[in-house]
N, C-alpha and C positions, 0 to 999 in steps of 0.2 A: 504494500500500500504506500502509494508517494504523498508524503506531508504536502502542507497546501505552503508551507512555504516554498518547498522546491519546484512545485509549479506556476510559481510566481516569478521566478528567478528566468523564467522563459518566454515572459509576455511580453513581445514588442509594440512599435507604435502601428502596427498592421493591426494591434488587438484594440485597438484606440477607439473612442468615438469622436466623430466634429460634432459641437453641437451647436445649435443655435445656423441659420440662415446667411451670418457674417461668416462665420467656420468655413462653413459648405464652399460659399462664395469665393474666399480668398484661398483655400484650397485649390478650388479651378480656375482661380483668375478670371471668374466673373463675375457679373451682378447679383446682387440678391434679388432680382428681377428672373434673372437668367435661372439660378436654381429651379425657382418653381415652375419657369417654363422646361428645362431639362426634365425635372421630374415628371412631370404630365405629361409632355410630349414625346420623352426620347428615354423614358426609363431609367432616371436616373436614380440608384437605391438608397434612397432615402425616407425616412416616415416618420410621422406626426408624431411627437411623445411629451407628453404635457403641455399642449402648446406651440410645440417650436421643433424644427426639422432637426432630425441627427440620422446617421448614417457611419456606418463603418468604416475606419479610414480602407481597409485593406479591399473591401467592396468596391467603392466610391475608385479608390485606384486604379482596382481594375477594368470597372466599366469605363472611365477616363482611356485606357491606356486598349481598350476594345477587346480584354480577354474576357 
């Protein structure tokens, strides 16, 4: 059984979230306009959590990056 500290010792910033609409944005070097239309329009993976968009960095990467 591996402690939860030694599996912490393994999370990088792929395990991240951006949160907030500004995150997203400046991540992809676009508008916060732009977010909500990527998401709506071109699947960008992101979704609603309390309010305000987050999405995974290592997701969000890869849909950016077209894997």
């Amino acid at each position: 059984m591996k402690s939860e500290g030694h599996n912490r010792a393994h999370v990088g910033s792929q395990d991240r979230y951006l949160k907030g609409t500004r995150e997203i944005a400046d991540f992809l070097d676009v508008s916060e306009r732009t977010v909500y239309r990527l998401r709506d329009k071109h699947g960008l993976p992101v979704r609603k959590v309390g309010g305000r968009l987050e999405g995974k960095v290592s997701k969000v990467r890869d849909w950016r990056d077209g894997k």
